[in-house]
C-alpha positions in Angstrom: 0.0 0.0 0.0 2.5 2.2 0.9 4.4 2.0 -2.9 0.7 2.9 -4.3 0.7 6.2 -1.8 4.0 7.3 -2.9 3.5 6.8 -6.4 -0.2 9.1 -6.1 2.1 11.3 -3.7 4.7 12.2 -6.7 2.4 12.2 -9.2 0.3 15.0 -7.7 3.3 16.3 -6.6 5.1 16.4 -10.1 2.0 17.9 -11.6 1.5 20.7 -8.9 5.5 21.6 -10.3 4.0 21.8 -13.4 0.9 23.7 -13.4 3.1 26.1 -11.7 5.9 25.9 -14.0 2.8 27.1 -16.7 2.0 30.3 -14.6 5.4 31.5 -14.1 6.1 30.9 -18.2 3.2 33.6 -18.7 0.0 31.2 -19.1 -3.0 32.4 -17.5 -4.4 31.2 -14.3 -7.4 30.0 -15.7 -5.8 28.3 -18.7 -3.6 26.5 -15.9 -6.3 25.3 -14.2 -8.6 24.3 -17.2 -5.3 21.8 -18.3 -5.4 20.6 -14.3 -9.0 19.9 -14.4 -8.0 17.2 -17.4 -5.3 15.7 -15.1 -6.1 12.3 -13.5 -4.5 13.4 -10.1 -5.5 13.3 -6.9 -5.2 16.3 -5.4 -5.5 15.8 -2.2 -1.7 14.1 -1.9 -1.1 17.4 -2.5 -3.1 18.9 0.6 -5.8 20.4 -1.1 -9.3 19.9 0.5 -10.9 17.5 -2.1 -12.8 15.7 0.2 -15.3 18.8 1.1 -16.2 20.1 -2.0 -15.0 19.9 -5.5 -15.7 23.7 -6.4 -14.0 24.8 -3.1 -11.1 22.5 -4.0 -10.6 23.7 -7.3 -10.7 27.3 -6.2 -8.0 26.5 -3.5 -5.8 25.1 -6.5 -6.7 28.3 -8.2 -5.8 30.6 -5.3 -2.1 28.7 -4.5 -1.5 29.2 -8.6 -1.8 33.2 -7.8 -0.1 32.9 -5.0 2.6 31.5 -6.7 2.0 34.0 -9.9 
């Protein structure tokens, strides 16, 4: 179980890098997040509230990527 956790961990992990990667090159939050929504990650490895709401969680990813702008 745990090889499965670190594998979702470092997934979500290595796409988080990349997402941001995309707002620092000049891409637009919202593009950003439309590409994320297409990703099969879970989120949540990446401490993101999924479990509550999916709108709330998606507008927590959208907050960090302007955070990190």
């Amino acid at each position: 179980m745990s090889k499965i956790k670190n594998y979702l961990w470092d997934e979500s992990e290595k796409a988080l890098d990349e997402l941001i990667s995309k707002v620092k090159s000049g891409e637009t939050v919202s593009s950003v997040l439309e590409y994320a929504k297409t990703l099969n990650v879970d989120w949540s490895f990446c401490g993101f509230s999924w479990h509550d709401n999916e709108d709330e969680a998606w507008s927590e990813i959208e907050d960090f990527l302007y955070a990190n702008k």
